[in-house]
Backbone bond lengths (Angstrom), bond angles and torsions (degrees), N, CA, C in turn:
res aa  C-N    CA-C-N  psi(-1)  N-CA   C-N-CA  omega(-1)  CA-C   N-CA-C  phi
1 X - - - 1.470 - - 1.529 108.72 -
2 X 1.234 105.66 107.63 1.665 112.70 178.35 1.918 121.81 -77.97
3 X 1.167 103.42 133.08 1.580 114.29 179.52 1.732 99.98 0.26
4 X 1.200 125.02 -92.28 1.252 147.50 138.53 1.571 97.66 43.11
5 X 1.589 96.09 -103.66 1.851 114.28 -171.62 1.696 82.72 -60.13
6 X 1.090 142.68 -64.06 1.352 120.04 -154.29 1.787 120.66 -46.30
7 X 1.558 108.52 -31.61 1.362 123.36 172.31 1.431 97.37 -50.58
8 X 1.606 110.36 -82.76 1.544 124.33 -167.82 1.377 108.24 -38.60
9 X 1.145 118.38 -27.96 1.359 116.62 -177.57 1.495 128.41 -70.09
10 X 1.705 100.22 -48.25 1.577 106.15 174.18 0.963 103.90 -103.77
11 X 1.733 133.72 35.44 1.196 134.16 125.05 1.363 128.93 -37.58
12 X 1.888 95.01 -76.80 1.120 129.96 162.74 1.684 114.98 -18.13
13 X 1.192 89.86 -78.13 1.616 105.43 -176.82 1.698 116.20 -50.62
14 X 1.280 99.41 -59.53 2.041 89.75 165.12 1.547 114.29 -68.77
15 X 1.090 128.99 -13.66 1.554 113.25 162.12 1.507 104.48 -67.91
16 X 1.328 120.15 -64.01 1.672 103.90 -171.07 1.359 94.79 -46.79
17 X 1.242 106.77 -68.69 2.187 108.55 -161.57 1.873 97.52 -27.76
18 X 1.140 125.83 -43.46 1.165 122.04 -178.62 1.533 136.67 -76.20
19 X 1.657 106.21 -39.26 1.438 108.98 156.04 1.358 108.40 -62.00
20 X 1.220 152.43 -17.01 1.001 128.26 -159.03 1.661 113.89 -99.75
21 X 1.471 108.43 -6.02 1.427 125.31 148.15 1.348 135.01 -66.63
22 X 1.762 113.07 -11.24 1.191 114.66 -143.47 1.777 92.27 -78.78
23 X 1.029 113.99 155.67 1.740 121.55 155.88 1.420 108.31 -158.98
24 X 1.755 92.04 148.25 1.646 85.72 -147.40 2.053 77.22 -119.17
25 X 1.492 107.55 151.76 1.958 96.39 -175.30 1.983 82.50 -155.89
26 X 1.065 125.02 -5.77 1.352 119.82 -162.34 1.579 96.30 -139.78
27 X 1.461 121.12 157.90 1.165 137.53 -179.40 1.801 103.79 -71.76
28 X 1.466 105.35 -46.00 1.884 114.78 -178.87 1.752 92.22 -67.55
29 X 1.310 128.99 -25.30 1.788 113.94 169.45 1.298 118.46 -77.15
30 X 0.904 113.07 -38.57 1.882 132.01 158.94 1.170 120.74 -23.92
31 X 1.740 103.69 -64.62 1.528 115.29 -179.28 1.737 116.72 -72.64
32 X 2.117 100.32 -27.20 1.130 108.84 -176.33 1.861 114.97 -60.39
33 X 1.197 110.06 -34.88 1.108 135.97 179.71 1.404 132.13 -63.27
34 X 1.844 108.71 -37.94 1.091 128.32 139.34 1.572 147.25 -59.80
35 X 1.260 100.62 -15.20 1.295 124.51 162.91 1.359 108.78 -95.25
36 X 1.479 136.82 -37.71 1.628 122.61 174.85 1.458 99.62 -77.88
37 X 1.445 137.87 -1.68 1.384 132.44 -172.43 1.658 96.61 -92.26
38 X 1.319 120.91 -43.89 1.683 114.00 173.29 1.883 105.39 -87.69
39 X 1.153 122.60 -8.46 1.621 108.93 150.09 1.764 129.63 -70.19
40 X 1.627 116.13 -12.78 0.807 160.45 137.14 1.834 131.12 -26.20
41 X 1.216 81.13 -78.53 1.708 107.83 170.28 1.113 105.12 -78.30
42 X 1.065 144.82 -38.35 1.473 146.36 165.12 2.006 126.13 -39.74
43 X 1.859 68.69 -67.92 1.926 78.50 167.81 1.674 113.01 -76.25
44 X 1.159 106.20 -14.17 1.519 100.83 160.70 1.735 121.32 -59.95
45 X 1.751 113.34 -44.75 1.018 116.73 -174.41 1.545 112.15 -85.47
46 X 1.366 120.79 -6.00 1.667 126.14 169.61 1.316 109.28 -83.92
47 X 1.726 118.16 -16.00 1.511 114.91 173.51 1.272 92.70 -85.02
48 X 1.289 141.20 -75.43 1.446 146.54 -174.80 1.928 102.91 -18.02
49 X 1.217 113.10 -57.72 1.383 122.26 -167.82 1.305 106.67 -45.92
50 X 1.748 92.01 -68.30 1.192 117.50 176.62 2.199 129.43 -24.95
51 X 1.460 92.82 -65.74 1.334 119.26 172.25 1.774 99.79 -54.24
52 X 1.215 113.21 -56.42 1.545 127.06 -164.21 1.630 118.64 -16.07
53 X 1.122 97.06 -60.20 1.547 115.65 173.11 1.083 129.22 -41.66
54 X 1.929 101.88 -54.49 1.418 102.94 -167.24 1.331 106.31 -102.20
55 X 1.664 125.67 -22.16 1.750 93.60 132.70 1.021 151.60 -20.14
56 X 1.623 123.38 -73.27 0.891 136.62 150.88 1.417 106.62 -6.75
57 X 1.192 120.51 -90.98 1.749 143.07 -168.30 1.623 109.54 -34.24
58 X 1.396 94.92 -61.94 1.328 124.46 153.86 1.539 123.16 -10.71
59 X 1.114 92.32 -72.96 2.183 128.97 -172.59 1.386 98.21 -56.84
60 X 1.503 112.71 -60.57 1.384 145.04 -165.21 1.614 98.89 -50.74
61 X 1.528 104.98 -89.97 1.242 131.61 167.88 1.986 99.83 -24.51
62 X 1.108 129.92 -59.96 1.677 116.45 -164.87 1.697 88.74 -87.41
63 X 1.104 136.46 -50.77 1.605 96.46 173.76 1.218 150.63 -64.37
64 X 1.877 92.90 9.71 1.092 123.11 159.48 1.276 124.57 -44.97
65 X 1.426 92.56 -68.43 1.442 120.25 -163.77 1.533 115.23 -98.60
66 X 1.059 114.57 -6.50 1.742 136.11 131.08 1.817 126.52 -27.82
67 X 1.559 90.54 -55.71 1.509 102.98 176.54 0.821 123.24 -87.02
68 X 1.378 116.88 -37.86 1.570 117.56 155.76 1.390 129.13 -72.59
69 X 1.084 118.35 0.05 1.596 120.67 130.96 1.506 123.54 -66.87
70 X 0.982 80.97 -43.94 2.111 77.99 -166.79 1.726 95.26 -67.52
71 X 0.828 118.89 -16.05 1.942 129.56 177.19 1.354 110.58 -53.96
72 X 1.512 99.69 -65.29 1.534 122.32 168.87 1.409 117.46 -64.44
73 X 1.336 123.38 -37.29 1.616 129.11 -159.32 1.685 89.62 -83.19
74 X 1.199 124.48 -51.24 1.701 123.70 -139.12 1.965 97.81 -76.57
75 X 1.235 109.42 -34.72 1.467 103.76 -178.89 1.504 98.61 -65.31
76 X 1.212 120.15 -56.17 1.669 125.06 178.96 1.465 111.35 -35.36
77 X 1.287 101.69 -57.36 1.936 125.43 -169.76 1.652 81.78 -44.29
78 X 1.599 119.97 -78.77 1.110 133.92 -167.03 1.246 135.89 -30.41
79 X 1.691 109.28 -44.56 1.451 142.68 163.22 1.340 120.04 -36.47
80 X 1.590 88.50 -69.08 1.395 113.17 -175.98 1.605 105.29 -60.49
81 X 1.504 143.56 -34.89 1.448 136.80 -156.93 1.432 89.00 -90.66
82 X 1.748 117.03 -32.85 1.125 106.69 -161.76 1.619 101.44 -75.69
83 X 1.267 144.21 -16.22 1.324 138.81 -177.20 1.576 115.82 -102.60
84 X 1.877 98.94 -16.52 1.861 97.85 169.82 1.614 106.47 -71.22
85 X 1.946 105.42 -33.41 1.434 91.78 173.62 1.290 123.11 -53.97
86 X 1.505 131.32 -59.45 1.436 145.21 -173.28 1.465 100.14 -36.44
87 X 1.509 118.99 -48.01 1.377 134.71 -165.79 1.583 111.65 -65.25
88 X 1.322 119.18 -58.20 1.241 138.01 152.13 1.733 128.21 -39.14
89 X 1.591 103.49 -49.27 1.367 105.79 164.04 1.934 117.55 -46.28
90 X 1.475 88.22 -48.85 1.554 108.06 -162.61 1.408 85.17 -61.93
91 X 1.520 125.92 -72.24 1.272 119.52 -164.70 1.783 145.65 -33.00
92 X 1.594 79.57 -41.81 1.737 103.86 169.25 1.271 85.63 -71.37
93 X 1.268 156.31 -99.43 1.089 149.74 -147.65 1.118 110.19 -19.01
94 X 1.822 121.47 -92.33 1.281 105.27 161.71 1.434 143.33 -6.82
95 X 1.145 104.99 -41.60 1.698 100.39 -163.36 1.209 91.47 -97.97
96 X 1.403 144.50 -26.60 1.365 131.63 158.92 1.224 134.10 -46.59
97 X 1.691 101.36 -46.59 1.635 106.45 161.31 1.725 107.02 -64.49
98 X 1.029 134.94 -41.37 1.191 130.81 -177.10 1.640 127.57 -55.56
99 X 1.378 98.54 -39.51 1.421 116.25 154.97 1.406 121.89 -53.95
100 X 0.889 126.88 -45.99 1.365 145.41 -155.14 1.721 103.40 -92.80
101 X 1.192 125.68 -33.98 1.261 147.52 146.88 1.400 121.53 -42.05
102 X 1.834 97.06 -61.23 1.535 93.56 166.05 1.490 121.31 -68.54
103 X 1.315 115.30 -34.57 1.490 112.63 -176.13 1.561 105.63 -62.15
104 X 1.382 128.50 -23.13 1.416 127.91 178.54 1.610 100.05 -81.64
105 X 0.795 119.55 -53.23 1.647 121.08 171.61 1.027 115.68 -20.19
106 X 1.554 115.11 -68.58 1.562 133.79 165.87 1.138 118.92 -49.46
107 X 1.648 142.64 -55.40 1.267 137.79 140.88 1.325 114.09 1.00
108 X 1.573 108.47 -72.68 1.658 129.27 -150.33 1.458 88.59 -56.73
109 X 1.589 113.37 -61.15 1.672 122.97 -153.82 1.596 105.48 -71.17
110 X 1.387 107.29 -35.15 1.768 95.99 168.84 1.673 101.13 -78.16
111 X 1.262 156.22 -14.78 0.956 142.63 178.06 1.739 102.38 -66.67
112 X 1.284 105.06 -52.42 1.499 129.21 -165.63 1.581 87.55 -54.51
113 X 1.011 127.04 -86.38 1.645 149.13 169.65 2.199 97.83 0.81
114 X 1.401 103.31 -66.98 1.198 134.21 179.24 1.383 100.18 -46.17
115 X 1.156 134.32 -93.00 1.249 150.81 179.94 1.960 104.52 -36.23
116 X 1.317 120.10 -65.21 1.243 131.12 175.48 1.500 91.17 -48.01
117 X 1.262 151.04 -42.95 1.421 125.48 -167.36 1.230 109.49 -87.64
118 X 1.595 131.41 -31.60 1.281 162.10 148.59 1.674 107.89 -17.54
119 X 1.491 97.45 -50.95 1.662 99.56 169.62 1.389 112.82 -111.75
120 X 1.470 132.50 27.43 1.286 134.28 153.31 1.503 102.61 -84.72
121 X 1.534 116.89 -48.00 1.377 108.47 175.00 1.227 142.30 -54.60
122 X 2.067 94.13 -33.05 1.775 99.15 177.92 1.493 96.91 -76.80
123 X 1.096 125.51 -50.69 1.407 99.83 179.02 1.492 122.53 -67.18
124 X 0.794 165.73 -27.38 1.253 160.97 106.86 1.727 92.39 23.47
125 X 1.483 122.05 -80.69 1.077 135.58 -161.47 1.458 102.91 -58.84
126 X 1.140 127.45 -41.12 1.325 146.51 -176.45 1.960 120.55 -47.61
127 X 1.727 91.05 -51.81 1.569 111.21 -176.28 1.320 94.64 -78.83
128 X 1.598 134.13 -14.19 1.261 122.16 -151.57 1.771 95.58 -99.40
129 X 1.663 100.62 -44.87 1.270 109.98 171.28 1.767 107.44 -47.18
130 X 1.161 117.35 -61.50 1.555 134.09 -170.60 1.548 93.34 -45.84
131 X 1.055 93.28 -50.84 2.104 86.02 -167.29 1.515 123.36 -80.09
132 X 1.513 107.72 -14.66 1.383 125.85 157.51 1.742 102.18 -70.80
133 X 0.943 109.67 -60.52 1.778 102.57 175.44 1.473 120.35 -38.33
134 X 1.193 131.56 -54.80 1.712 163.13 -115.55 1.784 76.15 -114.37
135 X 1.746 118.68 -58.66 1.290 105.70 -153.32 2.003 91.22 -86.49
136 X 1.391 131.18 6.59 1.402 142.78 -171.02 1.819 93.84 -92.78
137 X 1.556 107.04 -47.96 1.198 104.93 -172.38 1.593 104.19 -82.91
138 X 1.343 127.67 -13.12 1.877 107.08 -178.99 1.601 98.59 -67.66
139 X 1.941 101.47 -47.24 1.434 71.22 -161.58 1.277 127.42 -122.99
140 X 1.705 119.84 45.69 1.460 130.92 121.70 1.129 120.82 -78.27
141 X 1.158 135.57 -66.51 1.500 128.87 167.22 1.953 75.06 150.32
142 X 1.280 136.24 11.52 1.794 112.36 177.44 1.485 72.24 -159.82
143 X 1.820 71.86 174.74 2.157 91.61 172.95 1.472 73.46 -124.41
144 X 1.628 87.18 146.75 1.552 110.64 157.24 1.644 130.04 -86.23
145 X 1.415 117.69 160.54 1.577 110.54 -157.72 1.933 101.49 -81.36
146 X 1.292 107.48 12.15 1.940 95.71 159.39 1.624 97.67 -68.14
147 X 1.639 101.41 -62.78 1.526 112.99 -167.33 1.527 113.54 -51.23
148 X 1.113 111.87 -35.59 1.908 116.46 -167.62 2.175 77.98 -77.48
149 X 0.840 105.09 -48.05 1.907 87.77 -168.51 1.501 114.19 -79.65
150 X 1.462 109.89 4.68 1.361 117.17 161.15 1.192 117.80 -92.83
151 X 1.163 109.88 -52.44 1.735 94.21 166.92 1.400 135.53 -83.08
152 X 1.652 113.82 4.18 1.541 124.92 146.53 1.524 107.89 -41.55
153 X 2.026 104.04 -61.61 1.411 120.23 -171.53 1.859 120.72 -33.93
154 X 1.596 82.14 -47.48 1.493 100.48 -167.15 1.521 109.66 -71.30
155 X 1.274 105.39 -40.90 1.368 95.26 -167.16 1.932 105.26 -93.28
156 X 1.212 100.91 21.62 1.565 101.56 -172.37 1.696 83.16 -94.22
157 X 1.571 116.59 -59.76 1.509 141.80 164.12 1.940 98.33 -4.23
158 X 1.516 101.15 -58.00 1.703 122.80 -159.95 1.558 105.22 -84.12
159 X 1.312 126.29 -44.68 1.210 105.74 178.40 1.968 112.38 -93.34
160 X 1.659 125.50 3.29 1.152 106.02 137.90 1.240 148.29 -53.97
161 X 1.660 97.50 -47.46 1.396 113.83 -173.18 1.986 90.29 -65.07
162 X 1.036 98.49 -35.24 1.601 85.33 -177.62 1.302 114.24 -58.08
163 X 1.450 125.98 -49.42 1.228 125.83 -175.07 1.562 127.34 -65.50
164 X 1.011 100.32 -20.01 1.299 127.75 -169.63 1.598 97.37 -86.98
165 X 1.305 146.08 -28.78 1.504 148.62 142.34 1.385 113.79 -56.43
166 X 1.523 117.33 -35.19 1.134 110.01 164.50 1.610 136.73 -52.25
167 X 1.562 75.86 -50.50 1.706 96.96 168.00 1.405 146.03 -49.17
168 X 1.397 122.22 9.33 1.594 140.91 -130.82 1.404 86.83 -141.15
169 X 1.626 99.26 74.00 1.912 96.30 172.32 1.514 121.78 -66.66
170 X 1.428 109.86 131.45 1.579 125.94 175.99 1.921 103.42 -39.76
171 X 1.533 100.53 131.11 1.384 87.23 175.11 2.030 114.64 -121.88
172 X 1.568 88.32 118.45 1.685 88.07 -162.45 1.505 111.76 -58.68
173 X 1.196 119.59 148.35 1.253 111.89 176.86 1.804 103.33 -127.61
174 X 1.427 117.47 101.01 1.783 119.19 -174.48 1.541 112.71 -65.05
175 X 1.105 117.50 161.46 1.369 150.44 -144.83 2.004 74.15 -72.93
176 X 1.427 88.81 175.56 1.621 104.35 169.01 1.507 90.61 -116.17
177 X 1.587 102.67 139.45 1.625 130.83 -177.81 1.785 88.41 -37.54
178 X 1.417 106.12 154.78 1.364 134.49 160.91 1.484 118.95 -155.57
179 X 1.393 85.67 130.83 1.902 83.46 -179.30 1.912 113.02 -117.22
180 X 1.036 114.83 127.45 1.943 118.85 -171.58 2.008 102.70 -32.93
181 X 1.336 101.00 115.95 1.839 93.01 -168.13 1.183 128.34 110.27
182 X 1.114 121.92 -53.76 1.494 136.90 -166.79 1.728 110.02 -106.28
183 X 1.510 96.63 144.98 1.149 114.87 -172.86 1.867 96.19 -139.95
184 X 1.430 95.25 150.37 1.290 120.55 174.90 1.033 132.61 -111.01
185 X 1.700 152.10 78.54 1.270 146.08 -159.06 1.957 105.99 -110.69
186 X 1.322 92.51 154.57 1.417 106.95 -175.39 2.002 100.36 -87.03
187 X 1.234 138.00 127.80 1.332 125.71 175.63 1.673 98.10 -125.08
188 X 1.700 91.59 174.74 2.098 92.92 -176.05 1.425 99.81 -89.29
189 X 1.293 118.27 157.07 1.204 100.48 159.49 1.680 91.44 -156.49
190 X 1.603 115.90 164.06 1.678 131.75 179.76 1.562 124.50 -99.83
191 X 1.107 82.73 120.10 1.372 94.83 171.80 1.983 137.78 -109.88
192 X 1.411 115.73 103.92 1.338 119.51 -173.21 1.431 131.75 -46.37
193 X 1.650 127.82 58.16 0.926 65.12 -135.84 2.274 99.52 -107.98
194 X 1.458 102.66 33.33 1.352 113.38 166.25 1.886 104.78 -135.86
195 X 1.524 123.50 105.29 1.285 112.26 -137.81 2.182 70.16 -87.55
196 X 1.456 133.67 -26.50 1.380 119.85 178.52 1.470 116.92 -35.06
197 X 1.261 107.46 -22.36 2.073 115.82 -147.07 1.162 98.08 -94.46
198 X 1.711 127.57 -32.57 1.135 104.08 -171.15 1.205 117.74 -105.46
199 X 1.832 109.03 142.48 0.794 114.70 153.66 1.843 156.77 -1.42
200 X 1.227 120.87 151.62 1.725 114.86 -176.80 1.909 94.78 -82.16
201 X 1.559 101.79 -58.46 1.617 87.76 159.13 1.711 125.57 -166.07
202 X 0.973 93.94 -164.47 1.642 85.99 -161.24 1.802 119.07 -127.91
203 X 0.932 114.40 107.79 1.624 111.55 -176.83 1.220 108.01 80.00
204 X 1.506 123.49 34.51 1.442 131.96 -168.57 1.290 135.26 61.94
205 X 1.265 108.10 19.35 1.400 129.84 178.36 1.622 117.24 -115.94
206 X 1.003 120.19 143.47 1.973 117.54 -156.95 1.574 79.66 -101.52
207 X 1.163 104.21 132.93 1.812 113.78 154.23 1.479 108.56 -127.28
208 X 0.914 159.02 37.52 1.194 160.75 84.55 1.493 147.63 -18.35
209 X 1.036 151.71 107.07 1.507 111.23 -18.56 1.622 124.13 -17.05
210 X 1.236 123.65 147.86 1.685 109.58 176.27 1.327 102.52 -67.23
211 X 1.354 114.60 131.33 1.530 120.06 177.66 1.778 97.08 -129.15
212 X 1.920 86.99 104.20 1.681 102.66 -174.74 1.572 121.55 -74.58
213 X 2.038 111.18 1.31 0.850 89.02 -168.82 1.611 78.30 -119.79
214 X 0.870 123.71 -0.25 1.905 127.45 158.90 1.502 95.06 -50.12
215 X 1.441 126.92 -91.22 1.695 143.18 157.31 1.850 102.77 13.85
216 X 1.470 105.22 -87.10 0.778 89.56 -174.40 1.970 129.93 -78.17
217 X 1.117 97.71 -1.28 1.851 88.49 157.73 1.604 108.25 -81.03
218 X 1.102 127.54 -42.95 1.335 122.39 170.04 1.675 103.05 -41.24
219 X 1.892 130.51 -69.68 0.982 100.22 162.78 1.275 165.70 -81.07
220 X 1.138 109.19 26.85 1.658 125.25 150.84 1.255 116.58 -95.11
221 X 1.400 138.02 2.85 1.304 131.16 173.77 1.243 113.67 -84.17
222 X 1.623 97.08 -39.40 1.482 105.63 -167.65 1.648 101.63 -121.46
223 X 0.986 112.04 46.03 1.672 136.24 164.71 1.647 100.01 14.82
224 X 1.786 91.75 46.05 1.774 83.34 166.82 1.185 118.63 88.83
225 X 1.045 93.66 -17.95 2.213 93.37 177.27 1.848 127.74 -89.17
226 X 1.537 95.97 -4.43 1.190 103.87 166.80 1.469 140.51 -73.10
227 X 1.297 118.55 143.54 1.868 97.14 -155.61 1.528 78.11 -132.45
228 X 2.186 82.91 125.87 1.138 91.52 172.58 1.622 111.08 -164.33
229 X 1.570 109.65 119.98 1.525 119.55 -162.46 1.591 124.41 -28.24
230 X 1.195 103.75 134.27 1.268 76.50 -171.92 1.460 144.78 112.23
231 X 1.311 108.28 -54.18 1.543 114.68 165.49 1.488 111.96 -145.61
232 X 1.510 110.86 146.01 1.460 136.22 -174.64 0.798 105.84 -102.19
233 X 1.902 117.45 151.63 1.448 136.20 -141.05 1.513 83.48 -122.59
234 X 1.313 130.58 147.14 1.097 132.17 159.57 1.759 120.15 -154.11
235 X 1.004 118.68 171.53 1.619 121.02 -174.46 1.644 102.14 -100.22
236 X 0.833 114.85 -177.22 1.752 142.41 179.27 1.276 136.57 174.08
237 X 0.965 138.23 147.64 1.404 125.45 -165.15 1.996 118.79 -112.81
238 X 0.732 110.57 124.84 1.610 146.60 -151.57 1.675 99.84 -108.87
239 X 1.572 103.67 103.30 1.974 101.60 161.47 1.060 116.33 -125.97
240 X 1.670 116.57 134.83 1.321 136.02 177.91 1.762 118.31 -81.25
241 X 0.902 121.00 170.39 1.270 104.41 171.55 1.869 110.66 -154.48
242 X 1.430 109.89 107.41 1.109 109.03 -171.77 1.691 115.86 -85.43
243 X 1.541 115.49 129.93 1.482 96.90 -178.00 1.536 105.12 -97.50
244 X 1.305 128.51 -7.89 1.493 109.08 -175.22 1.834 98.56 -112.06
């Protein structure tokens, strides 16, 4: 602390020590008061001066070292989007095939479904034939060869439909990609995409000028359900990456 700030300093300090005596009961204390208020303002503006510089220097010096971060940071920044894309590409992929998997899945199980009732009926039809036979044979004492090739029919009917349930291969559907750290979430986000349509503002909130990054907090607040001329709500997918 140079000569200098040490002055300004116990300036400082006997001015408060001194306002804090002040009482004002007369018009001549009034004025007195007004005059220690611009003795006041004064040493306010000799600290201001004072400081000025090495602010300044200060200010200077960290946007210094600001840029030379952003030097170092922006190839990194860059790196990194360029491999969340790759990552992301891959991902949708996956989940498209995965989709698409499930939609065959569903196929399979209403096919399966289909077929399984298909051979509830032939057999059904089968016991019915059998017991029409059974009550043919009490009372002739035989079944005749229509009936013996009808219930060949039937039960030929029963172990297709059976096989044919058999037939309805399981369809695997694999995990969605994961990588050690990282997580993948779906978020809202807005899209402009007639800038005439919209609105000054929306749900009591001014977006006008269009403010795209107003938009999209609006759509994540209101997870898309907000209706508003002009621009569409949509999802995207968003990865974090934890290192510890």
């Amino acid at each position: 602390m140079n000569d200098n700030e040490i002055t300004l300093q116990q300036t400082a300090l006997s001015l408060r020590a001194s306002a804090e005596s002040v009482t004002i009961t007369t018009q001549l204390g009034y004025d007195e008061a007004n005059l220690f208020r611009r003795e006041i303002k004064s040493t306010i503006n000799k600290v201001s001066e004072y400081w000025k510089p090495l602010k300044d220097a200060a200010y200077a010096q960290h946007k210094a070292i600001v840029a030379r971060e952003a030097d170092m940071l922006t190839p990194l920044k860059e790196a990194d989007k360029a491999v969340e894309s790759s990552m992301l590409t891959y991902y949708r992929e996956q989940e498209r095939i995965r989709q698409e998997l499930e939609r065959e899945r569903q196929r399979q199980e209403a096919v399966a479904r289909r077929r399984e009732e298909d051979a509830r009926r032939a057999a059904e039809e089968a016991a019915r034939l059998a017991a029409e036979a059974a009550q043919a044979q009490e009372e002739t004492g035989e079944i005749d060869e229509d009936t013996v090739g009808i219930l060949q029919l039937a039960q030929a009917e029963v172990d297709a439909a059976s096989a044919a349930v058999m037939d309805v291969e399981p369809v695997y559907i694999p995990a969605a990609p994961k990588a050690f750290g990282m997580s993948v979430k779906k978020v809202w986000r807005a899209r402009v995409y007639d800038a005439k349509l919209v609105p000054i503002s929306i749900a009591g909130i001014e977006i006008r000028p269009i403010d795209e990054k107003l938009l999209n907090r609006l759509a994540v607040s209101s997870q898309g359900k907000l209706e508003c001329p002009g621009v569409e709500w949509y999802q995207e997918e968003q990865t974090a990456v934890r290192l510890s």
